[in-house]
KEPA-171580 format. One line per 5 residues: number of its first residue (from 1); their letters; for each residue x, y, z of C-alpha. Coordinates in Angstrom, 2 decimals. Example, Ala and Ser with C-alpha at 12.3 -4.5 7.8 and 13.67 -1.06 7.14 Angstrom:
1 = AS = 12.30:-4.50:7.80; 13.67:-1.06:7.14
end
This chain:
1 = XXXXX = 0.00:0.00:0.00; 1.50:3.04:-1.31; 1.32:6.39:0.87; 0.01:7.94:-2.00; -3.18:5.88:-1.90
6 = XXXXX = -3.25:6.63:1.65; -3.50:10.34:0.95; -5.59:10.49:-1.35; -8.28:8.41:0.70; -8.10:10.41:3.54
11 = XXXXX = -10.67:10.14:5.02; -11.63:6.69:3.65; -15.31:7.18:4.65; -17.45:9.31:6.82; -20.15:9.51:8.77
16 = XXXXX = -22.47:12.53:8.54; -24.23:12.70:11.98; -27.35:14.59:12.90; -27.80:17.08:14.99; -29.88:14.73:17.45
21 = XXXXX = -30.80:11.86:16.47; -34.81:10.51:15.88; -34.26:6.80:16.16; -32.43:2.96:15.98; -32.07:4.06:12.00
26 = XXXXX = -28.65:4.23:10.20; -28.34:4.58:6.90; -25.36:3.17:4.95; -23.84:3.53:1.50; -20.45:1.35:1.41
31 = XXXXX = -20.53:1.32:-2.86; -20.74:4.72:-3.96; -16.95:5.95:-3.53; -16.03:7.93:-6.49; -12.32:8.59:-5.19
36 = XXXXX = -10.38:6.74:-7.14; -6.65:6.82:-6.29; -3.73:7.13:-8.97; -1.57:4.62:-8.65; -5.04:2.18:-8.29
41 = XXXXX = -5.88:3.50:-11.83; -1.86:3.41:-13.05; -2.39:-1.03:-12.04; -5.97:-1.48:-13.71; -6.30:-1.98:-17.40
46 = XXXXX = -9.77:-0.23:-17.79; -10.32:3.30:-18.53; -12.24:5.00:-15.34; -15.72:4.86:-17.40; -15.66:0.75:-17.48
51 = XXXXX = -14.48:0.77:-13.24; -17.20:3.02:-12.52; -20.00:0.39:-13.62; -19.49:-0.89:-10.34; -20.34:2.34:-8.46
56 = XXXXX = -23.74:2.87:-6.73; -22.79:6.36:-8.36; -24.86:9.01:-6.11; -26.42:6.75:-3.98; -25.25:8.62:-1.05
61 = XXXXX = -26.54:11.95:-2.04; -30.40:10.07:-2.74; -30.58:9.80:1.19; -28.49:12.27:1.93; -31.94:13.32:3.13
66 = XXXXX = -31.59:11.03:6.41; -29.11:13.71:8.10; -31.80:16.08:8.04; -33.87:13.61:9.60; -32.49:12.86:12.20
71 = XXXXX = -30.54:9.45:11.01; -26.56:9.36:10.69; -25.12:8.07:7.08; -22.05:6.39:6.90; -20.48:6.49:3.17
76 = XXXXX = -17.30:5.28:1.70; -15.22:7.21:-0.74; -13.22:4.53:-1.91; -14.38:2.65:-5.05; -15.65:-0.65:-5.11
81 = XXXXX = -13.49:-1.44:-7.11; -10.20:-1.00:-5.03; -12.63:-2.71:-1.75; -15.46:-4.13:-1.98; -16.62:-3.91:2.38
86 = XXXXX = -20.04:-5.95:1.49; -17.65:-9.34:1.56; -16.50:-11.04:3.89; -12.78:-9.74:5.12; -10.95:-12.22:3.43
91 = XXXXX = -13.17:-13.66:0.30; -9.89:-13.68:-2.12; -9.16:-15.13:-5.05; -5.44:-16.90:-4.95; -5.19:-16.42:-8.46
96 = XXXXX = -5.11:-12.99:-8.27; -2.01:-12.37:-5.93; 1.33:-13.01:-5.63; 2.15:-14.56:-2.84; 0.51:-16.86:-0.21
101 = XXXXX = -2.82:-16.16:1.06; -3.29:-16.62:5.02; -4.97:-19.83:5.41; -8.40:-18.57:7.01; -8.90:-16.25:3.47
106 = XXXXX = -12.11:-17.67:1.77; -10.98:-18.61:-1.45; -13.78:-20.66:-2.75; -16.91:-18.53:-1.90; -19.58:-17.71:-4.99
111 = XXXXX = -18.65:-14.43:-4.74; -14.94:-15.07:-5.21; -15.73:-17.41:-8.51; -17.69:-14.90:-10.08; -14.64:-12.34:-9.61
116 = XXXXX = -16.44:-10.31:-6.97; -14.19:-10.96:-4.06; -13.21:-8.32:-1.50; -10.49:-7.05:-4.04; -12.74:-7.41:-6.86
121 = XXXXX = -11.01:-9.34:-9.99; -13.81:-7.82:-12.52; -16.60:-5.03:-13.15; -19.31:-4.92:-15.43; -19.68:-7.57:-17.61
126 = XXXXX = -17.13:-9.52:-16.51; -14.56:-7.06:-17.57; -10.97:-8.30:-15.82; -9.26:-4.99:-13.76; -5.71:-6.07:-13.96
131 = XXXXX = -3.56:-6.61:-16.16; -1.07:-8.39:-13.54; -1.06:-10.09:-10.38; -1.13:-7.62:-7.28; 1.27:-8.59:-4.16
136 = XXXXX = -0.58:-10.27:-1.26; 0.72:-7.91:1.06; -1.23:-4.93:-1.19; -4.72:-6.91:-0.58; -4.18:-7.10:3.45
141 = XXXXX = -3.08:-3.73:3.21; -6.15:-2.79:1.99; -8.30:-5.02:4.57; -6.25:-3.80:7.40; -6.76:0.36:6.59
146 = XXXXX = -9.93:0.23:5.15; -11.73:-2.75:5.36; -11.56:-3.27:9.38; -12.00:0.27:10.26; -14.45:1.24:8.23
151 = XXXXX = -16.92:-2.49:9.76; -15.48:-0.96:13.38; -17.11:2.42:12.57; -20.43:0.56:11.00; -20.74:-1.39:14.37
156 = XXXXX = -20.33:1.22:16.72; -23.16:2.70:15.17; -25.66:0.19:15.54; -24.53:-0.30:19.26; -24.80:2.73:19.83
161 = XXXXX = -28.25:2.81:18.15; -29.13:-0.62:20.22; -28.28:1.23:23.45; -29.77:4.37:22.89; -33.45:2.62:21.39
166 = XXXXX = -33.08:-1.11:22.75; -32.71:-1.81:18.89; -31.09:-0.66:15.58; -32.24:-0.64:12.25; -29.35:-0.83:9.12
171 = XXXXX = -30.95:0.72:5.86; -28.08:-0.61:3.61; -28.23:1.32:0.09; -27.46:0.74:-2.75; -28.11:0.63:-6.86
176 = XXXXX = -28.88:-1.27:-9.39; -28.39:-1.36:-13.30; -31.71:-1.04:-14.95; -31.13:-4.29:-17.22; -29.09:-7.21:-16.05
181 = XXXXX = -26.46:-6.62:-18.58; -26.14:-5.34:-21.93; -28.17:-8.57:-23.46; -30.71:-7.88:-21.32; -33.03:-5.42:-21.97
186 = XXXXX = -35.84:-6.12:-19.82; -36.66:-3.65:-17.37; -35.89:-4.22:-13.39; -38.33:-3.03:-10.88; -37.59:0.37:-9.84
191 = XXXXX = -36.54:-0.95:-6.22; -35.37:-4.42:-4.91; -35.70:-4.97:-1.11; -33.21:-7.46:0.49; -33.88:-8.69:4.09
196 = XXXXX = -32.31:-12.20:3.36; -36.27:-14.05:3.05; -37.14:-12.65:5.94; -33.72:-13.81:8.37; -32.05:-10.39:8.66
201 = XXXXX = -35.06:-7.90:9.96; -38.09:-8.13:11.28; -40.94:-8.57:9.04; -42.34:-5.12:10.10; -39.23:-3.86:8.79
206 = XXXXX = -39.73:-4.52:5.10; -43.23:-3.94:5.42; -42.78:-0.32:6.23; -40.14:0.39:3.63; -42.12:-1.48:0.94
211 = XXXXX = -45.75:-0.13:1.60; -44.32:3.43:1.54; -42.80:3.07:-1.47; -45.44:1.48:-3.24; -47.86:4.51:-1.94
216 = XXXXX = -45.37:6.67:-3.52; -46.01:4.84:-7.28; -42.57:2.60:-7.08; -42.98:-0.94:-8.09; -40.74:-3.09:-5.53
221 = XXXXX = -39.84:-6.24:-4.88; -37.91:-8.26:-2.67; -34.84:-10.25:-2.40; -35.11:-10.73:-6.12; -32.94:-10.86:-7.31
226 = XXXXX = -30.60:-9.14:-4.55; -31.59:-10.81:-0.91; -28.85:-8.69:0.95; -25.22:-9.03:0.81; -22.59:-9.79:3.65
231 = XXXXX = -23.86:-6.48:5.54; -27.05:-7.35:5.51; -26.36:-11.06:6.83; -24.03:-10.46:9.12; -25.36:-7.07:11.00
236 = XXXXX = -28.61:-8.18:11.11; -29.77:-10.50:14.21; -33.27:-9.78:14.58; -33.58:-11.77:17.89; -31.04:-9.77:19.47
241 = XXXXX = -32.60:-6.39:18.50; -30.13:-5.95:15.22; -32.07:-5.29:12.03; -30.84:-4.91:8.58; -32.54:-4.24:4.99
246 = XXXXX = -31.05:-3.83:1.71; -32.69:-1.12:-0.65; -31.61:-1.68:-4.54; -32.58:1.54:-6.80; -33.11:0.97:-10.22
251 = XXXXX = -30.56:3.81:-12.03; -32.28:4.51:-14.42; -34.96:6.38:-12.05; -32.46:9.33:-11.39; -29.22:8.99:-13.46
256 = XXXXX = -28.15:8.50:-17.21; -26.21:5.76:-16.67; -24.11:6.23:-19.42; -22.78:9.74:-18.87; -22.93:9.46:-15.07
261 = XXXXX = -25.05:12.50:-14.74; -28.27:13.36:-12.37; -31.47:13.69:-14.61; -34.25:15.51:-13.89; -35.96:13.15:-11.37
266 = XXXXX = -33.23:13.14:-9.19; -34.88:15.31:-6.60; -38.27:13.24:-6.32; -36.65:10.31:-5.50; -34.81:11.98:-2.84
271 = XXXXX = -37.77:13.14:-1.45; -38.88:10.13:-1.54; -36.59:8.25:-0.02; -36.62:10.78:2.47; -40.00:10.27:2.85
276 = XXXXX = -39.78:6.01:3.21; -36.51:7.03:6.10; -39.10:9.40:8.15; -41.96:6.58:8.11; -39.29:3.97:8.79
281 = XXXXX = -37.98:5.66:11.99; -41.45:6.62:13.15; -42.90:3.20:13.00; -39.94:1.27:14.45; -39.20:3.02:17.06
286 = XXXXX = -42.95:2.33:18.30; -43.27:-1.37:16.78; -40.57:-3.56:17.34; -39.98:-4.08:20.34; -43.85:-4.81:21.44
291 = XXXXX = -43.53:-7.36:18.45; -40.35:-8.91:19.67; -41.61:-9.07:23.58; -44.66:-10.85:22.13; -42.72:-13.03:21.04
296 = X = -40.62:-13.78:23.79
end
């Protein structure tokens, strides 16, 4: 890891906090990083335009609207591309590396085979980012200054949410292409809703986010095809107060995805996302937890 990279990504992330804060919600938006660092760009064999297919490119300003709200959002500036913190730590594919991976490194994960590790081997449609093998010491590098600190910030959060609301509520966000790829022309529904069938949240979770957007004229489905990535499935613990929901947004709803540029409609769906964050705090900060001790 070069000290160049290390300036350049400095800070990594950030959290924008609230002046006080309404509820258990936290938004977070660990894919839409548009710092990309030099001497990452001077390894990859891609022009910028093909690495930034992977970006959730302004996902972070859509909810930027949570702030005002009264909910903290946590963001990453580095690209998915150069870290990828919705894997595991160590998903890493050996042929990729020079050197000897540590022997707890998941190297056979469906993630890794599709080149979508946590140091990502491809973007787009399968498009291969470099044109050599990186040292292994670069990929802990990575894991070790970014990766750990930025889960360490993540968690504090939601303890901090647990112990100030006797729960917490992840909103993990993200963005999706409007087709599958470029042979697919069929449109996606405007928004995909991950809560891992039901395993990650609480049912009233999804239920909120869904019904408001559907009031608001979005068509929305869930965990199809996107159930929730390692975030979602490892944060959320519904049983121990811990809930987390992925929210996919159909690009094509705010952004020409070809020119990486806002459109018009920008602004409504920030509103109303804003609008889905305000009912989501309101209800779950009432509901949960008479749900869960019903339960119990």
């Amino acid at each position: 890891m070069t000290a160049h990279i290390v300036d350049e990504l400095d800070p990594p992330f950030e959290v924008a906090e609230p002046a006080i804060l309404s509820g258990p919600v936290i938004c977070n938006s660990p894919h839409s990083g548009r710092s990309y660092p030099a001497a990452f760009l001077a390894q990859t064999r891609l022009d910028l335009s093909v690495l930034r297919r992977s970006e959730d490119t302004f996902v972070d300003e859509l909810f930027a609207e949570a702030i005002r709200l009264g909910v903290p959002m946590m963001r990453a500036h580095f690209p998915r591309s150069f870290l990828d913190v919705n894997r595991e730590p160590y998903e890493l594919d050996p042929r990729m590396f020079e050197g000897r991976l540590p022997a707890f490194a998941n190297t056979r994960s469906l993630r890794v085979a599709g080149g979508l590790g946590t140091i990502a081997r491809v973007v787009g449609d399968a498009r291969e980012i470099y044109d050599r093998r990186l040292p292994v010491d670069e990929a802990l590098g990575r894991i070790e200054l970014y990766y750990k600190p930025y889960h360490r910030e993540l968690r504090r959060l939601l303890m901090r949410a647990q112990q100030d609301f006797g729960l917490a509520i992840l909103l993990d966000c993200h963005s999706m292409p409007s087709s599958a790829s470029g042979r697919d022309e069929r449109p996606r529904a405007d928004i995909v809703l991950g809560d891992r069938y039901g395993t990650s949240c609480a049912t009233l979770v999804t239920d909120v986010i869904e019904e408001t957007l559907r009031s608001l004229g979005y068509s929305v489905l869930r965990n199809k095809p996107y159930a929730g990535g390692f975030i979602t499935e490892h944060y959320g613990d519904p049983a121990a107060g811990l809930h987390a929901a992925q929210i996919e947004i159909n690009r094509s709803l705010y952004m020409d995805e070809g020119e990486y540029r806002r459109t018009s409609r920008f602004e409504y769906v920030r509103a109303d996302l804003g609008r889905t964050i305000a009912k989501l705090a309101s209800v779950t900060a009432r509901g949960i937890e008479p749900l869960r001790d019903a339960a119990e």
